[in-house]
N, C-alpha and C positions, 0 to 999 in steps of 0.2 A: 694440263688438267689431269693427266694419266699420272703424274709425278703428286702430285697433289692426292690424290685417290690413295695411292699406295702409302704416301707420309700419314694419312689419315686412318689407314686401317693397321697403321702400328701403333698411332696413340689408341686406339681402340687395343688392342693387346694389350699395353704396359701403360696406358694413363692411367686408370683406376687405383691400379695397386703403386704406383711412384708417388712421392712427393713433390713441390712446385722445384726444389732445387733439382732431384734428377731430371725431372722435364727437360728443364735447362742444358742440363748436360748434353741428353739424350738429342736435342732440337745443334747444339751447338758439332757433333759429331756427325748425323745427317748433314750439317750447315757446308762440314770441310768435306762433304763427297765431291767428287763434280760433277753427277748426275743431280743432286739438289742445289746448288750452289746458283744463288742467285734467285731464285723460285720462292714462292708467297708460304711454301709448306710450314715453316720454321713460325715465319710472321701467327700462324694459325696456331701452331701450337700453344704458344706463348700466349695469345691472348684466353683460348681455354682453358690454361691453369690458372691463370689469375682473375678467370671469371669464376667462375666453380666454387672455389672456397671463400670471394665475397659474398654469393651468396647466402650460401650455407652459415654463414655466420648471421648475414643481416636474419635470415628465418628465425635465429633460435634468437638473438636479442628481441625479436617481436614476441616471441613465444613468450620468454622470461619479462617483458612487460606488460604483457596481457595477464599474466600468472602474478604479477604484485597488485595491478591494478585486481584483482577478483580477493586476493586477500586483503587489500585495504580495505574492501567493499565489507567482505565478511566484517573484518575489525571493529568497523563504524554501525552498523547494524549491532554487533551484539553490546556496543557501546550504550546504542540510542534503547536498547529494550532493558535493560540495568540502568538507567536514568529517571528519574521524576520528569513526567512531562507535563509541562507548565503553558503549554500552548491553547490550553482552554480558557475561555477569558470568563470572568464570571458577570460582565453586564450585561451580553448577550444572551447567555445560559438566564441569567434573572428576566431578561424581557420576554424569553420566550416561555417560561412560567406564568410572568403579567399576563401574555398574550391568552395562553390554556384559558383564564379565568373568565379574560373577556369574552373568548369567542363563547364559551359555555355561558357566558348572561345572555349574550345575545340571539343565541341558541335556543335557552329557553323561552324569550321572550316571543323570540319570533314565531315560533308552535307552540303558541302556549295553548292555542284553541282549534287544533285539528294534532293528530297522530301525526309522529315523526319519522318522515320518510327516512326508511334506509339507506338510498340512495343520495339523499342528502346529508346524513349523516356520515357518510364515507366520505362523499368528495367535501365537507366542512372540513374535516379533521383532517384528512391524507393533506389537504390544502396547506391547513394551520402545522402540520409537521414538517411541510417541504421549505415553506418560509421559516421556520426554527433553524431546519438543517442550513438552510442557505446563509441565515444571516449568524450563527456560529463558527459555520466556516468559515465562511471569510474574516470573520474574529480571531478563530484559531490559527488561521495560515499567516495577517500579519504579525500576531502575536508571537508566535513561534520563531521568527525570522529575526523577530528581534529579541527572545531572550534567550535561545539555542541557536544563534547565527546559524554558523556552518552544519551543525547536525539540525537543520530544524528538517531540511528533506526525509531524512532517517525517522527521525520523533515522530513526523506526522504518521509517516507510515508505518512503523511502530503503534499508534494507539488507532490507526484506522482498522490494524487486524485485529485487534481486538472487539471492537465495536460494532465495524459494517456486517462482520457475518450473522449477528444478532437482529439489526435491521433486515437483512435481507429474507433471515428466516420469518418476522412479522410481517413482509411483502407477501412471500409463497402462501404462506397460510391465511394470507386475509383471500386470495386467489381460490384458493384450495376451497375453502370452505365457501367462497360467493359462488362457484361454479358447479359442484357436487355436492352439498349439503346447507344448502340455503337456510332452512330450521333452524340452525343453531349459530347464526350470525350474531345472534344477542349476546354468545361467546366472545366475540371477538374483544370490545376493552380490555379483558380481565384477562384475554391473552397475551394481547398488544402490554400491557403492563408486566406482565408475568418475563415476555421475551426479552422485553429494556430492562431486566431487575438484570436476566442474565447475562446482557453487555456492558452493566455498570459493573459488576462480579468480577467479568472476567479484561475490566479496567483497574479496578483496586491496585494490581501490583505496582502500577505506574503514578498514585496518583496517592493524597493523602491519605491516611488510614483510615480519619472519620467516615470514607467514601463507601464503606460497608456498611453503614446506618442506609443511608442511600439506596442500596440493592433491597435491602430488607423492608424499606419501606414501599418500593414500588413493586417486589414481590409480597407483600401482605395486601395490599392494595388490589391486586389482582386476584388472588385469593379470595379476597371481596366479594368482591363483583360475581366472579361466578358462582359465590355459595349463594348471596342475595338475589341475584335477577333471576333465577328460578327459573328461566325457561319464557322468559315476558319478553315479548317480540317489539315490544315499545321500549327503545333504546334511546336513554336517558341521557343530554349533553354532560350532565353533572358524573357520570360514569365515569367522564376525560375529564374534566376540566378538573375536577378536585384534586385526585390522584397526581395528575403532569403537572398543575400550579403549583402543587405541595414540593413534588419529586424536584423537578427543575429549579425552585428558588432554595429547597437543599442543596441541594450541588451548588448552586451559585455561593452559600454559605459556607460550603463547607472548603472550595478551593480560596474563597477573600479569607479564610482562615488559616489554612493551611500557606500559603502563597508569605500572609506574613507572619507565622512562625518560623519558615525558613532565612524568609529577608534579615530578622533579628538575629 
């Protein structure tokens, strides 16, 4: 063990700076002492140099594939945001326009003869929006899959940052304003339209051109509403229904139009 100790604290002197062939050398001149000769020292060395620089290689080929793998990624991303995305489908987008209409007959009909709770009003609508989003998704995810195969991953998320931050802002704010400024909730359609003008806006680059009629109408729309309601705390189903029935079965026209000018 003492032979061992000593063989070991000369590779600790001159292994770092040798290469795997002086090793060699160095282990085989130790080897013809005969104070080492016969002893596991040699056996040790040998296995340390040819351990050392496999590793060091295998780390930087994981490096150097982690490092394509993050540039393939970049690639396909700025691929999928420079492409038309076509994973919107337009029957869904038109049902959930049908829908706007109905729930606002239904709406009306149903308080036609007492004042309209705002708290009905909220969960009518957040309702009839989360069934819109739900049943477009799932339109647009197998949509997308099959006419962007392989980038449809990329596409979707691509046109969700566009979009969802817009949504998310008409969350906070419907929040904002139920909890600290309750008065002016009669605001909320015409803001709730105002904020969807500005996630169709800032959809446009991806999507037909007509799709800017679109922004414009659900921003004048919203405009509307709060030049008209004046501050009237009786919040009218036809405030959504008309605006989202109109806005939404645009968009459904305007990608069945766009969809087949590209096809030709």
């Amino acid at each position: 063990m003492q032979m061992v100790r000593q063989a070991r604290d000369e590779w600790n002197a001159c292994g770092a700076e040798s290469s795997g062939a002086a090793t060699q050398a160095h282990c085989k001149d130790l080897q013809s002492t005969k104070s080492l000769r016969g002893s596991p020292a040699c056996v040790y060395f040998v296995r340390q140099s040819k351990s050392v620089r496999p590793q060091r290689i295998g780390a930087e080929r994981l490096r150097k594939y982690y490092d394509a793998l993050s540039d393939i990624h970049a690639i396909r991303g700025q691929i999928a945001r420079g492409t038309e995305f076509r994973g919107y489908g337009p029957a869904s987008i038109a049902a959930s326009g049908f829908l706007a209409f109905i729930v606002a007959a239904a709406e009306a009909r149903w308080f036609e003869s007492r004042v309209h709770g705002l708290a009905a009003f909220l969960t009518t609508w957040i309702a009839t929006a989360a069934v819109s989003v739900v049943f477009t998704g799932v339109e647009t995810i197998g949509r997308a899959r099959r006419v962007h195969s392989g980038f449809a991953r990329e596409m979707i998320r691509s046109a969700a940052e566009q979009f969802v931050p817009a949504l998310m802002a008409g969350m906070l704010l419907t929040v904002v304003l139920l909890h600290f400024d309750p008065r002016n909730l009669w605001m909320l359609p015409g803001l709730w339209q105002i904020v969807f003008s500005l996630g169709v806006f800032a959809s446009c680059r991806f999507l037909p051109r007509q799709m800017f009629i679109v922004g414009l109408w659900y921003l004048s729309a919203g405009l509307a509403c709060l030049a008209v309601g004046g501050g009237d705390p009786v919040l009218s189903p036809w405030a959504m229904g008309i605006p989202f029935g109109v806005g939404q079965l645009l968009v459904a026209a305007v990608l069945q139009f766009g969809y087949r000018k590209i096809d030709v």
